[in-house]
C-alpha positions in Angstrom: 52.8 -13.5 -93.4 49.0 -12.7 -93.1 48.5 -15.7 -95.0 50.2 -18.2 -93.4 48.8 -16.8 -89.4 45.4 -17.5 -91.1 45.8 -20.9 -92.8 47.4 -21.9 -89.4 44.7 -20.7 -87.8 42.0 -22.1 -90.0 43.6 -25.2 -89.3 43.3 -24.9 -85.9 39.6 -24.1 -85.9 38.6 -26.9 -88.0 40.2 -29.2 -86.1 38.7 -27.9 -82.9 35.0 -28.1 -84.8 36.1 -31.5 -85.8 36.6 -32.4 -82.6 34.0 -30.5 -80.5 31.8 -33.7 -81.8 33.4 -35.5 -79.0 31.1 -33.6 -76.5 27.9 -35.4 -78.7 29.3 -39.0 -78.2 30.5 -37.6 -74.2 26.9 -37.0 -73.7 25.0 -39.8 -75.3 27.2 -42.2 -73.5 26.7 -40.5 -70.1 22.7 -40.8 -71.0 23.2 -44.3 -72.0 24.7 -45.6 -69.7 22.8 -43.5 -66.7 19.9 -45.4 -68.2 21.2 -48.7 -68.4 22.7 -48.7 -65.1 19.2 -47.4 -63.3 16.5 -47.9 -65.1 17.3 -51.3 -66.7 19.8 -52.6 -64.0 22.2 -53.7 -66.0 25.6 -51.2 -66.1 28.2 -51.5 -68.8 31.9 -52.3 -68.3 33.0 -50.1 -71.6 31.3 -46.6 -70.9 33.5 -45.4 -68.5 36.5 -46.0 -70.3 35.0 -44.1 -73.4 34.2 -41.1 -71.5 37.5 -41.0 -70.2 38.9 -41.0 -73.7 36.3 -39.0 -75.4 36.8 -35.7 -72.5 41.0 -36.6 -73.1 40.7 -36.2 -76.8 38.3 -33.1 -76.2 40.9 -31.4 -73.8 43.9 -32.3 -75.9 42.4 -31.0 -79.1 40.9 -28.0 -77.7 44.1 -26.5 -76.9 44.7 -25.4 -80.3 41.6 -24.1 -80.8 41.7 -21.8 -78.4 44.7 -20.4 -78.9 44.1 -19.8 -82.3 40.8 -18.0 -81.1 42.2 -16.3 -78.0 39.9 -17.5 -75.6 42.6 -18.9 -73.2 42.5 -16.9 -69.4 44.7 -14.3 -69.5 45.4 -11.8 -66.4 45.8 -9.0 -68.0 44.9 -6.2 -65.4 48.0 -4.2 -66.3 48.6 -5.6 -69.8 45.7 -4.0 -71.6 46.1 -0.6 -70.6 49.3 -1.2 -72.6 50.2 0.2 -76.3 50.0 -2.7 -79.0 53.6 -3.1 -79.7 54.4 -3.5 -76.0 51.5 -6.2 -75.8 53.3 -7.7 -78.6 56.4 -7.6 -76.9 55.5 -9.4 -73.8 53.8 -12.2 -75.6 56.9 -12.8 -77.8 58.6 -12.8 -75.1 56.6 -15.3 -73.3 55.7 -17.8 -75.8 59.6 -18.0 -76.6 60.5 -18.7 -73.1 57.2 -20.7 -71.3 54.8 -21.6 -74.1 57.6 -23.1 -76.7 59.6 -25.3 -74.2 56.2 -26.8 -72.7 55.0 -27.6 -76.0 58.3 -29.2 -77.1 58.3 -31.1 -74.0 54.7 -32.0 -74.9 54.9 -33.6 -77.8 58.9 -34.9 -76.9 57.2 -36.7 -73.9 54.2 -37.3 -75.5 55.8 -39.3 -78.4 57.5 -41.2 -76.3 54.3 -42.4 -74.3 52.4 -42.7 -77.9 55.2 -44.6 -78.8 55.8 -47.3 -76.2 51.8 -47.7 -76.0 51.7 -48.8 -79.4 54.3 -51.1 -79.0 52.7 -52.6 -76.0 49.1 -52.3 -77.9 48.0 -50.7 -74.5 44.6 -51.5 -72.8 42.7 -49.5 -70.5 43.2 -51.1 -66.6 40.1 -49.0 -65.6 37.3 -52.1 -66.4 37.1 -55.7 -67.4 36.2 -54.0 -71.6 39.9 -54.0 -71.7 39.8 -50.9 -73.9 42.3 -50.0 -76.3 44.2 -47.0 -75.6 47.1 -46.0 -77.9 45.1 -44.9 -80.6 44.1 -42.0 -77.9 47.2 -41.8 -76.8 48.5 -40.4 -80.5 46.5 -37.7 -79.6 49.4 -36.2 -77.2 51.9 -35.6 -79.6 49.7 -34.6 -81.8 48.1 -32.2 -79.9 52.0 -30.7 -79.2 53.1 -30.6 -82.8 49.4 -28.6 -83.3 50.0 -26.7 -80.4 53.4 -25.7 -82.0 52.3 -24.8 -85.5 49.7 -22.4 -83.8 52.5 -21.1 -81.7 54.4 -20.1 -84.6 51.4 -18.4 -86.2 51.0 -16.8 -82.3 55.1 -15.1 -82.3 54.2 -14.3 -86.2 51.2 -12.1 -85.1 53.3 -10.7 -82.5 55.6 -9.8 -84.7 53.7 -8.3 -87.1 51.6 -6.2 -84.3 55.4 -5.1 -83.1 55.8 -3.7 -86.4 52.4 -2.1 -87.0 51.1 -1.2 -84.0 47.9 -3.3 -84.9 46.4 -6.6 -83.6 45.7 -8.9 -86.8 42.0 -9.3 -86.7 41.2 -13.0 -85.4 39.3 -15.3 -87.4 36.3 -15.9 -86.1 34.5 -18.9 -85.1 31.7 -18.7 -82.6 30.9 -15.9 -79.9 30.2 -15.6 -76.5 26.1 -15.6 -76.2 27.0 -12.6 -73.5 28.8 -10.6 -76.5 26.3 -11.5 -79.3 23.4 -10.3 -77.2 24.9 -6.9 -76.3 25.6 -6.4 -80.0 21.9 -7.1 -80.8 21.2 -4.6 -78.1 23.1 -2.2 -79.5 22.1 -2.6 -83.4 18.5 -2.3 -81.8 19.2 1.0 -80.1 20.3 2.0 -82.9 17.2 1.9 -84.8 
């Protein structure tokens, strides 16, 4: 079970690095076209369509990510004064009854809108480019089935905290600059 929670998870984080590039091409076009538009007085009629795509793809793929690095908001005033397994308990119980049916209905919908803008070869009514947009649109489903596979590996880590009375370490990825600072601080106290 270990296993599979981390290949699942791995997944996730590699394809939230993967695409965390998006922010790159998000900020060079933003620059470019900034420049364009005021210092050489000449704006474009494809950049705005990009960014809108490139901060979609970001968002969609994102989700994922940081599920499988716990990083989403969570108000948990009351929940972690809590024992593990009744931590576990609650989030079982919520990703069966919200987080499963959204997802589903994610990537049900989301197919269908994938589907139809392929079929229609769907361009972007935002600018005179005429963009093409169902390649991005694929990203909605996807971003559901993704969403679903690190769902699964979610209930599986509740399940095996139910059991245990123990959190499965995360695999990590980055850290907060906040939290990597205070453990400096700390090792240097130390000394």
């Amino acid at each position: 079970m270990k296993a599979l929670i981390y290949a699942i998870e791995s997944t996730s984080i590699w394809i939230g690095r993967a695409f965390g590039w998006c922010i790159l091409i998000l900020t060079f076009s933003v620059s470019y076209e900034v420049f364009v538009r005021y210092v050489l007085n000449a704006p474009t009629v494809w950049v705005f369509d990009m960014m809108v795509q490139m901060y979609g793809a970001l968002f969609l793929m994102a989700g994922p990510y940081a599920l499988a690095q716990d990083s989403h908001v969570r108000g948990d005033v009351l929940y972690r004064l809590m024992p593990v397994r009744w931590q576990a308990r609650i989030d079982f119980t919520l990703y069966l009854l919200f987080f499963f049916p959204g997802m589903l209905a994610l990537f049900w919908f989301g197919w269908e809108i994938a589907a139809d803008s392929w079929r229609y070869q769907e361009v972007s009514w935002n600018s005179p480019a005429r963009i093409q947009i169902y390649f991005f649109k694929t990203l909605i489903p996807l971003a559901g089935a993704l969403l679903i596979l690190q769902g699964i590996a979610e209930i599986l880590r509740c399940w095996r905290a139910m059991r245990s009375a123990a959190w499965l370490p995360r695999l990590e990825d980055v850290r907060e600059t906040g939290e990597a600072l205070a453990e400096d601080a700390a090792a240097a106290s130390r000394r």
